[in-house]
C-alpha positions as CSV (number, residue, x, y, z in Angstrom):
1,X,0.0,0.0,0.0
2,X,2.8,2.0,1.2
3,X,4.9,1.2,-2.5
4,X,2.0,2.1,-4.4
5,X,1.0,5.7,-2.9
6,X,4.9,6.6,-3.6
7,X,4.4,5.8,-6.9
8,X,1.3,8.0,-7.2
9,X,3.2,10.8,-5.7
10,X,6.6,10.0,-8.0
11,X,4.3,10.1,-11.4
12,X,2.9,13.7,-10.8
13,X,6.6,14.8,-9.9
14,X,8.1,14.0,-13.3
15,X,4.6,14.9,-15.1
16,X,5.6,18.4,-13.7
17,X,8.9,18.4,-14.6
18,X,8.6,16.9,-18.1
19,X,5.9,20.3,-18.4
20,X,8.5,22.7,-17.1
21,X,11.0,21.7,-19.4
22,X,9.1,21.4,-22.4
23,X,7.5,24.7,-21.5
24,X,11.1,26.1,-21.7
25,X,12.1,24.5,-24.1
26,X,9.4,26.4,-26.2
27,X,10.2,29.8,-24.3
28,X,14.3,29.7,-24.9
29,X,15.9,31.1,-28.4
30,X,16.7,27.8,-30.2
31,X,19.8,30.0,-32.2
32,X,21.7,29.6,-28.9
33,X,21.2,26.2,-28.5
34,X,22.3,25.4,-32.0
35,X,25.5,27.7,-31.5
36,X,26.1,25.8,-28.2
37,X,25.8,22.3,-30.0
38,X,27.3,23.2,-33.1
39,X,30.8,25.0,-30.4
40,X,30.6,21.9,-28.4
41,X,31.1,19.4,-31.7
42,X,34.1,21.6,-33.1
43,X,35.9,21.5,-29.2
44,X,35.3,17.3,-29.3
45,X,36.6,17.1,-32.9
46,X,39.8,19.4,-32.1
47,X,39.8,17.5,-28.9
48,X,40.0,14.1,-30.7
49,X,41.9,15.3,-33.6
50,X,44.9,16.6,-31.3
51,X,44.6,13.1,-29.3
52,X,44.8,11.4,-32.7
53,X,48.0,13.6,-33.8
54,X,49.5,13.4,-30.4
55,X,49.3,9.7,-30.5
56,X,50.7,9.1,-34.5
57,X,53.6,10.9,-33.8
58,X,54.3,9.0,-30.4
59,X,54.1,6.0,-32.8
60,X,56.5,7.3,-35.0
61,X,58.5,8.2,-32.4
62,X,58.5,4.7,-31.2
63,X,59.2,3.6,-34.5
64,X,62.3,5.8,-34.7
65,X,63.7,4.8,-31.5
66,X,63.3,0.9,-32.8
67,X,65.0,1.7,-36.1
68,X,67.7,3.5,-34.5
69,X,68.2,0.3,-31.9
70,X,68.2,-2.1,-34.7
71,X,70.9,0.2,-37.1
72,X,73.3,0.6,-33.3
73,X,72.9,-3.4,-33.1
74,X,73.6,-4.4,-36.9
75,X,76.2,-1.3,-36.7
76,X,78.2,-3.2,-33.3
77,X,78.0,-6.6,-34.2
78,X,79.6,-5.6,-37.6
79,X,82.4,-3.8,-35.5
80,X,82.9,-6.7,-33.4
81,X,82.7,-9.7,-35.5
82,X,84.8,-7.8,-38.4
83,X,87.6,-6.1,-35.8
84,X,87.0,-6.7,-32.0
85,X,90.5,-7.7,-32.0
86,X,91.9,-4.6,-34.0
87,X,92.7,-1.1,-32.2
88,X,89.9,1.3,-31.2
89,X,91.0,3.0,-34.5
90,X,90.5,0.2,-36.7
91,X,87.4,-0.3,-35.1
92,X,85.9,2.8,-35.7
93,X,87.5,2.7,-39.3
94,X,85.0,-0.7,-40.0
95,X,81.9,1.2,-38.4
96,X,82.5,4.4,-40.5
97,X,83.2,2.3,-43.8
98,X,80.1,1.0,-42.8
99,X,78.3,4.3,-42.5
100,X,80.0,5.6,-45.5
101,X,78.1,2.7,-47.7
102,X,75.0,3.5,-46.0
103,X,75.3,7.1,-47.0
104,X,76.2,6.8,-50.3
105,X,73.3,5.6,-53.1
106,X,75.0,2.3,-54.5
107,X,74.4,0.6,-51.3
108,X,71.4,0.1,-49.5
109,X,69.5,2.9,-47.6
110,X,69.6,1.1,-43.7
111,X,72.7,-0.3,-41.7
112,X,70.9,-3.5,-41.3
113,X,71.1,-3.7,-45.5
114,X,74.3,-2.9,-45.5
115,X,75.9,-4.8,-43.6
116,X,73.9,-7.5,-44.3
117,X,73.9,-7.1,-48.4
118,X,75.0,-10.1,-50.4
119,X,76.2,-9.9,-53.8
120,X,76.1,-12.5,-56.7
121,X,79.9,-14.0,-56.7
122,X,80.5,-15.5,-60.8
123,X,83.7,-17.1,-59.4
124,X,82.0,-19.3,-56.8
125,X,78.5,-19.4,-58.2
126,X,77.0,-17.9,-55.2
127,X,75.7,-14.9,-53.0
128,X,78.7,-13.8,-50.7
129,X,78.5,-11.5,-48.1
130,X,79.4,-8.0,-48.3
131,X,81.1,-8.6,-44.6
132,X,82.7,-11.9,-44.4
133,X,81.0,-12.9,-40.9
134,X,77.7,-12.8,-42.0
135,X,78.4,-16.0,-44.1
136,X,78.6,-18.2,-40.8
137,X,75.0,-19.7,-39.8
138,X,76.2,-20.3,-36.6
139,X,78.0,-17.7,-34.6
140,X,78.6,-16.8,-31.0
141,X,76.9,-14.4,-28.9
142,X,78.6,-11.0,-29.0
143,X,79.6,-10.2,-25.1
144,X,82.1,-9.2,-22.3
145,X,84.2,-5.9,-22.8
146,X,84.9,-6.3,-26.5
147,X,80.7,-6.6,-27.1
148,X,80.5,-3.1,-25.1
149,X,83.1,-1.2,-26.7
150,X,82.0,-2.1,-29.9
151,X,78.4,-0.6,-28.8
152,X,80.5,2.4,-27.3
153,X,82.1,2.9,-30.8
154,X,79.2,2.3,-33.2
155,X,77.0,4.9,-31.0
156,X,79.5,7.5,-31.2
157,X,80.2,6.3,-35.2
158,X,76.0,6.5,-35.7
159,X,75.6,9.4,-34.1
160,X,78.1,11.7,-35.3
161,X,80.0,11.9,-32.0
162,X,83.1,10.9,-33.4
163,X,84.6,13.0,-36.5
164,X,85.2,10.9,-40.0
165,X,88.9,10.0,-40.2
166,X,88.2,8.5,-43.4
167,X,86.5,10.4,-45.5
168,X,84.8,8.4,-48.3
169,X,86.0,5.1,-47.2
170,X,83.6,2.2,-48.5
171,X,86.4,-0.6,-48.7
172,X,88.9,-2.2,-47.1
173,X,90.7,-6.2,-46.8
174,X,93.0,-7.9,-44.2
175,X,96.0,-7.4,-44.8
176,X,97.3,-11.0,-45.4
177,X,94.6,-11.1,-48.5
178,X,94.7,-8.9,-51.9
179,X,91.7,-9.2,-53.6
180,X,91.5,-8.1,-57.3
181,X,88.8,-4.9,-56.5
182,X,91.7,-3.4,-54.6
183,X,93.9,-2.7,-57.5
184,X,91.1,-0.4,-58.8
185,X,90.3,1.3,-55.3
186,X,92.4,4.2,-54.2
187,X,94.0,3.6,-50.3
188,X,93.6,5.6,-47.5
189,X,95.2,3.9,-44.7
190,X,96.5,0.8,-42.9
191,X,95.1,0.3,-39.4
192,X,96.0,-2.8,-37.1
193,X,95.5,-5.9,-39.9
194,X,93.2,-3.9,-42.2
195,X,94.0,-1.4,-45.3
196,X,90.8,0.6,-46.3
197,X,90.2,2.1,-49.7
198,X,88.0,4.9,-51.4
């Protein structure tokens, strides 16, 4: 009995109040509404457009930063597989050849490609490495102190911390080989057990 006179009281409350707002609806200029909805729909869709531009470019932010980490890793592990055992020189003489190759437009555009590329080989009748390492199916884990100066060295190559010493570099050989390209190829310098050529 109780539930059912609160009900009859409830009903006339939002019968009024459905009249009052429908009576002001009727009273109020509807230009103002329409200016009110039409500024509150440009403010979401700047809102939403500046979230959607603030989250692409933290995307390709991201994106960067992975690139950048993959080019430093390709970048070390071609200084230490192809000179961990040479002079800090000749180290940073293998990551700039590296960088020179990437830099110039008859290689390929990423350090990853470059190092790497593999080239058709008519003598042996097969694809051969542009970096003699990357041959091997099977090699050990690049670590201990040689692993983190070669990081130390490609950063500082990479980023430009480190001036060029050998300015258009893109070649070089051990020293106990002569292979027949480096009769064409001018030299620039002997460091530790390599000779590098422009």
């Amino acid at each position: 009995m109780d539930a059912a006179a609160g009900r009859g009281k409830v009903a006339p409350v939002f019968t009024d109040l459905r009249r009052s707002l429908r009576f002001y609806w009727y009273r109020t200029d509807k230009v103002v509404w329409a200016f009110a909805i039409v500024v509150a729909m440009i403010i979401t869709t700047l809102f939403l457009a500046m979230q959607a531009v603030i989250s692409q470019r933290e995307a390709r932010r991201a994106a960067q930063r992975e690139a950048h980490q993959q080019s430093l890793a390709c970048l070390a592990r071609n200084v230490y597989y192809e000179a961990r055992g040479e002079p800090a020189a000749g180290q940073f003489a293998v990551a700039e050849v590296t960088m020179n190759r990437k830099a110039s437009r008859r290689y390929p555009g990423t350090v990853c490609e470059v190092v790497y590329q593999q080239n058709w080989d008519p003598i042996r009748k097969r694809y051969v490495g542009a970096f003699s390492w990357t041959e091997f199916k099977v090699l050990p884990e690049p670590d201990g102190e040689e692993w983190e100066r070669a990081l130390k060295i490609a950063e500082a190559v990479y980023y430009r911390r480190e001036p060029p010493a050998l300015k258009g570099a893109m070649y070089y050989h051990a020293n106990y080989i002569l292979p027949s390209w480096a009769k064409e190829k001018k030299q620039v310098a002997r460091i530790g057990r390599h000779i590098f050529y422009r």
